[in-house]
Backbone as a ProteinNet text record, in pm:
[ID]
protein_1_A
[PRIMARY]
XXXXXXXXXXXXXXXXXXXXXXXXXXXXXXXXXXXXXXXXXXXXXXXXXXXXXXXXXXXXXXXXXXXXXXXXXXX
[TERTIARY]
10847	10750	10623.8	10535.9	10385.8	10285	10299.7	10190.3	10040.4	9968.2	9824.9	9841.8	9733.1	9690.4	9534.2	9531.4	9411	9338.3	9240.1	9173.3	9080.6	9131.7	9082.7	9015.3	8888.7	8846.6	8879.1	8840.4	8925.4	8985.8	8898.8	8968.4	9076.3	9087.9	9192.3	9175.1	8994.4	8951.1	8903	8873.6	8827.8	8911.5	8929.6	8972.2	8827.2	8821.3	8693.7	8719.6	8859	8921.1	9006	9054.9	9190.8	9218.7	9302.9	9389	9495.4	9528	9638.9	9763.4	9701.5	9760.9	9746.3	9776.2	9731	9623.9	9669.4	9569.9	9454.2	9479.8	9344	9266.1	9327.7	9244.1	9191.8	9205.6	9225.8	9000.7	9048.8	8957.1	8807.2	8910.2	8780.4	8752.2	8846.8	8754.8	8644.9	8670.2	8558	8462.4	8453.8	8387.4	8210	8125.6	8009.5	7998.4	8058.4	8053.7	8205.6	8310.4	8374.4	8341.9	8273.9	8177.4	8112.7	8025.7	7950.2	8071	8154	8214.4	8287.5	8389.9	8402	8281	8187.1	8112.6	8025.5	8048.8	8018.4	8123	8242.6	8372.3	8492.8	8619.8	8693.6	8860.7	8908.6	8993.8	9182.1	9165.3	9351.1	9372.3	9451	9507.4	9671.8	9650.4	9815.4	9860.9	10002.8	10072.1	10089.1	10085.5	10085.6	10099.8	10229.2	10245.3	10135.2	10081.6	10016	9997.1	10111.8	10094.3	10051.9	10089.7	10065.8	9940.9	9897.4	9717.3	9652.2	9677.4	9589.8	9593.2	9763.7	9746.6	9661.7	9654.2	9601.8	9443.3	9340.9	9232.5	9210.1	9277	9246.8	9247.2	9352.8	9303.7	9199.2	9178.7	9078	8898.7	8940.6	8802.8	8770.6	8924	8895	8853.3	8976.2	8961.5	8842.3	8800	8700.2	8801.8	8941.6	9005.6	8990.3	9028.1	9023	9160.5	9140.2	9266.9	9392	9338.2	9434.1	9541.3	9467.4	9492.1	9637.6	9635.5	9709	9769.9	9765.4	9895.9	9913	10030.7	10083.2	10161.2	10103	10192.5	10249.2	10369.9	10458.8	10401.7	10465.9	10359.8	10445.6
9799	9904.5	9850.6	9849.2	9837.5	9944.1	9924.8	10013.8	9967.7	10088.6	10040	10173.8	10089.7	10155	10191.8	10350.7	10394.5	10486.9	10499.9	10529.2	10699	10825.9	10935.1	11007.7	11066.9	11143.6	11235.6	11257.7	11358.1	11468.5	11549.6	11718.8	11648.5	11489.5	11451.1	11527.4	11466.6	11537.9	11393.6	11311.8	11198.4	11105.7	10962.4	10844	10741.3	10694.5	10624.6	10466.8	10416	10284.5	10267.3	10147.2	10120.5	10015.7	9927.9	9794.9	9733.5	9625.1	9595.9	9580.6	9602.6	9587.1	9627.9	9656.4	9726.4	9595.5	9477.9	9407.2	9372.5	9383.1	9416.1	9540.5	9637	9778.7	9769.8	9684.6	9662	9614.1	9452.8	9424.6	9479.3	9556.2	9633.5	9767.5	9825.8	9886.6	9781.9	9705.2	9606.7	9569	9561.6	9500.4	9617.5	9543	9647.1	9791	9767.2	9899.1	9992.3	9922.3	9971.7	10069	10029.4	10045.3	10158.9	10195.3	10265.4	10431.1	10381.7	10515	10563.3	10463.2	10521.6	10571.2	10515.6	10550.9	10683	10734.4	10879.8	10973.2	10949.6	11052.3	10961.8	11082.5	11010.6	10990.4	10883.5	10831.8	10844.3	10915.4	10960.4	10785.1	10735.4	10615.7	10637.1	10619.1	10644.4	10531.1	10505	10401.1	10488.7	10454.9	10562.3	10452.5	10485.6	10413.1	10371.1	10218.9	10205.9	10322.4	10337.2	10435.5	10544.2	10588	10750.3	10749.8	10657.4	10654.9	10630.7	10550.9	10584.3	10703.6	10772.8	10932.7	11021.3	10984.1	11106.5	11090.3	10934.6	10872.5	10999.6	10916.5	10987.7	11176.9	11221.7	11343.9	11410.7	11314.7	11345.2	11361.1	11244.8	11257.5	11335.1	11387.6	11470.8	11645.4	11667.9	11803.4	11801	11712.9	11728.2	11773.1	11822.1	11897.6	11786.3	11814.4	11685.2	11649.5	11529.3	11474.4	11597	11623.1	11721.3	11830.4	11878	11965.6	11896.9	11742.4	11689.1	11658.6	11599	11525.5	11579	11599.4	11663	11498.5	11433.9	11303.1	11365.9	11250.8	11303.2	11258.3	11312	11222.2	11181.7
8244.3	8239	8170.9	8253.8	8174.9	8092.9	8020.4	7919.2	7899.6	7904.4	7827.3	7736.8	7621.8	7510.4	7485.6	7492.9	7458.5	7392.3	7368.8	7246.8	7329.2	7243.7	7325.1	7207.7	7245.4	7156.7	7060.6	6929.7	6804.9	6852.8	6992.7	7049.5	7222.3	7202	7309.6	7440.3	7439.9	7588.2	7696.7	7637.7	7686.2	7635.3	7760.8	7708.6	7711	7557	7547.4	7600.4	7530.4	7572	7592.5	7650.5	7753.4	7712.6	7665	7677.3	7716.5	7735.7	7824	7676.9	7522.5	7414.4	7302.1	7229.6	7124.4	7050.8	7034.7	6972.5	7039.9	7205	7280	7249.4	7258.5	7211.4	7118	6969	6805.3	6848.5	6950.3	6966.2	7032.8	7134.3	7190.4	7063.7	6937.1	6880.9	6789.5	6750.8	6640.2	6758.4	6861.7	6960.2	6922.5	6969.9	6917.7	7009.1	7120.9	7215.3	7154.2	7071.4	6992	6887.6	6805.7	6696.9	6731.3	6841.8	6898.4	6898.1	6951	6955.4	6834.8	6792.8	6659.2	6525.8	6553	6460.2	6489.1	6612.6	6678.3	6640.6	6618.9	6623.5	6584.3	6519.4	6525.1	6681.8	6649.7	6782.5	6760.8	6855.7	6865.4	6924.5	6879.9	6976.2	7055.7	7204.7	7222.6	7340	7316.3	7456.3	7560.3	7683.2	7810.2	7895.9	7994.9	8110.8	8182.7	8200.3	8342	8454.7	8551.2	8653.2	8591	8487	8412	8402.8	8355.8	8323	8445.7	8582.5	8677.8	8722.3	8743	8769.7	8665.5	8599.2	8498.2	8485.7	8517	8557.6	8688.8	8757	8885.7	8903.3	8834.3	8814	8773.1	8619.6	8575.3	8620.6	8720.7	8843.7	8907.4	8958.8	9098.2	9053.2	8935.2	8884.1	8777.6	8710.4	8525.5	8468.7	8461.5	8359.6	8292.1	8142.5	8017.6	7988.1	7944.4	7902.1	7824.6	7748.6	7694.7	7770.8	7840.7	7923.3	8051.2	8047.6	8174.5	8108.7	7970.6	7923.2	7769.7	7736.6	7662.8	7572.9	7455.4	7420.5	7298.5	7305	7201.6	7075.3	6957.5	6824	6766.4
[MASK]
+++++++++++++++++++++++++++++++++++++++++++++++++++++++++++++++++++++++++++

């Protein structure tokens, strides 16, 4: 099973970043376009299946509903 790890806004309506790892994600937050968002708000981070996240991408396109609303993660 493949996982990515990503980084969704404080009300878990948007996914800001995606990684193929958590120490990739680590990097893309210190990264300066990292920086940029955390330093706007703060970031739920969660693991989510590959396929789960293109379905839930792709929903998210077609309907605008927000992240929150499609996926329910465990804590």
């Amino acid at each position: 099973m493949d996982f990515q790890y990503i980084a969704v806004d404080w009300q878990r309506q948007h996914i800001l970043l995606s990684a193929d790892s958590m120490a990739g994600l680590n990097r893309l937050i210190l990264s300066e376009k990292g920086q940029l968002v955390i330093q706007q708000q703060a970031i739920w981070i969660y693991r989510i299946e590959e396929q789960v996240l293109v379905q839930v991408q792709q929903e998210i396109n077609r309907t605008r509903v927000p992240f929150n609303q499609l996926v329910q993660p465990d804590h």
